[in-house]
N, C-alpha and C positions, 0 to 999 in steps of 0.2 A: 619537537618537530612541528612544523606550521600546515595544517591543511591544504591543501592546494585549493581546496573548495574554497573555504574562507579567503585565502589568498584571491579569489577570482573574484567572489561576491564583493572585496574592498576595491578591489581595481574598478568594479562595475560601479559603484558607489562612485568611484573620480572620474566616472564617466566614459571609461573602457567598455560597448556595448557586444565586442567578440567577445569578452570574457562571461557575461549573460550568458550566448548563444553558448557557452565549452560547459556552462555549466545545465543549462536546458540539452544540452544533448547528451551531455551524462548520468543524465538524474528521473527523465522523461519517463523509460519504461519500469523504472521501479517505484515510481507513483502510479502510473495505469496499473500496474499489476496490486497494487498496494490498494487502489479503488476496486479495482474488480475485483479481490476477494473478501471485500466487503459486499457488492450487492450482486454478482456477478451479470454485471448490462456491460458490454464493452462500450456502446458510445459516453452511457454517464459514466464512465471511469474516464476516460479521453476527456469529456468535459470539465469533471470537479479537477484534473490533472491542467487543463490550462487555465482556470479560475485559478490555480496556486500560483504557478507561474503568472501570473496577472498580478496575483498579491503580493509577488515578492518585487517584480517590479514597481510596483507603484509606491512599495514601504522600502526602496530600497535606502531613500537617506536614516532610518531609523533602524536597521539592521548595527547589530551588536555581536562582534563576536564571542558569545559568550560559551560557545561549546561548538562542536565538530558541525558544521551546514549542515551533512544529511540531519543530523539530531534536530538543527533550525526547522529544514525544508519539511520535515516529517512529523514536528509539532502543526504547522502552517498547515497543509494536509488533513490531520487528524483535528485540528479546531474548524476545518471547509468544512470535515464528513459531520462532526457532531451539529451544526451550523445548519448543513442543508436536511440533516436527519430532522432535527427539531421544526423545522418549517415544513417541510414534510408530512410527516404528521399530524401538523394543523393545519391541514387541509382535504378533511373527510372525501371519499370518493377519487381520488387520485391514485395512483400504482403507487404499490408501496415501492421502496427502495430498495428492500429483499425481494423484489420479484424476477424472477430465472426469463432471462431473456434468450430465446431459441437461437441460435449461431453466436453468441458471446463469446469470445476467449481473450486472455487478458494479451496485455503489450509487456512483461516483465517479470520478474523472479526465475527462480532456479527449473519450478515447474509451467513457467508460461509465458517464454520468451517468447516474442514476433518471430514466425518462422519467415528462412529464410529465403530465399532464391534458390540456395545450395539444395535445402531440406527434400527428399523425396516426398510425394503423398503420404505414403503411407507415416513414416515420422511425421509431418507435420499434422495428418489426425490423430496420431497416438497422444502427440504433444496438448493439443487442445482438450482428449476427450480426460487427461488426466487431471487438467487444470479445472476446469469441469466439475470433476468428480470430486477433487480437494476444496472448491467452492462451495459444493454443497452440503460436503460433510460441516465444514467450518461454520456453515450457516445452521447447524444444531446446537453450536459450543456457546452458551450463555459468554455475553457482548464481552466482560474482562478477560475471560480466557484468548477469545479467540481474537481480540484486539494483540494479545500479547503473544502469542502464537504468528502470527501476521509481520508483525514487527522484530521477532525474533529467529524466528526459520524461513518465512516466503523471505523475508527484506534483508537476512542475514546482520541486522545490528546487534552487536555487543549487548549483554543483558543491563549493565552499567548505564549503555545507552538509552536502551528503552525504558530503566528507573526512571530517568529523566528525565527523560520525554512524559512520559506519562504521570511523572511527579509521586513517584511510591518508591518506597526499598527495593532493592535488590533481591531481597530474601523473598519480597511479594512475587517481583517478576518470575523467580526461579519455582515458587510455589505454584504458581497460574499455569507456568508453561508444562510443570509436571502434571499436574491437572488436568490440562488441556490435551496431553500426550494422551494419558487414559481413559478418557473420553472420547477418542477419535479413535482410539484402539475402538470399544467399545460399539461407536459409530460404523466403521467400517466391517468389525462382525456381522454387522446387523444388514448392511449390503450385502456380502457373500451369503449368508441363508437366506437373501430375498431371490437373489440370483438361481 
């Protein structure tokens, strides 16, 4: 069976630019969400989010279908984050990237969808202060865990996927995410007796 995604990215290659837009409108909130529970800032998740889509435009004659697009668009992603990390970094006296920006919440995944129009108040601040809170916790999970964690529960990709992507076994992935489950277990104890 053929991707529809890939399907679209090759049309947009022969220069179909609706097929772009079907695919930036599909993909959009699970990259913001995917930034933001890296650094939790909703504007630089929305930023590194259209630097991707930038990049995929501008590489689009050199895209290869060589595996499912989200797997493409989510390496692309994860080489921006490591990319603007590292220059970051080198650059003493700037905010870091892990710094908790006050009214953040993400645009995407399971716990941090854009609310809606529909949404009440009260769900849409439940919705944010959860998303929130799985930010912060994530932000104690040493970088492999909660890289794999991210990619595997917020983003819902296939573990096979995220070997992939991230260029390790399967058996790594499944190890991390176990890891990363008991540690967060552990994390989140440690909220409840602070509370």
């Amino acid at each position: 069976m053929v991707d529809p995604d890939v399907a679209a990215m090759l049309a947009f290659q022969r220069g179909d630019y609706d097929a772009f837009q079907d695919l930036v409108a599909a993909h959009t909130d699970s990259l913001i969400s995917y930034f933001f529970f890296q650094c939790r800032d909703r504007q630089l998740a929305e930023d590194c989010c259209q630097d991707v889509w930038l990049k995929v435009f501008k590489s689009r004659e050199d895209y290869q279908p060589r595996a499912r697009f989200r797997t493409f668009l989510f390496r692309v992603a994860r080489n921006h984050w490591i990319d603007r990390f590292r220059a970051q970094s080198r650059r003493p006296g700037e905010t870091s990237l892990d710094a908790d920006s006050e009214g953040s919440e993400p645009g995407g995944g399971p716990l941090g969808r854009i609310p809606s129009e529909g949404d009440d108040p009260e769900t849409r601040a439940l919705r944010s202060d959860a998303a929130r809170i799985v930010a912060r916790c994530l932000r104690r999970l040493p970088e492999e865990m909660r890289e794999v964690y991210i990619l595997a529960e917020i983003q819902e990709l296939p573990y096979a996927e995220v070997a992939e992507l991230l260029r390790i076994p399967v058996g790594t992935v499944k190890s991390r995410m176990f890891n990363a489950v008991r540690k967060l277990r552990e994390i989140t104890r440690g909220f409840d007796e602070e509370s």
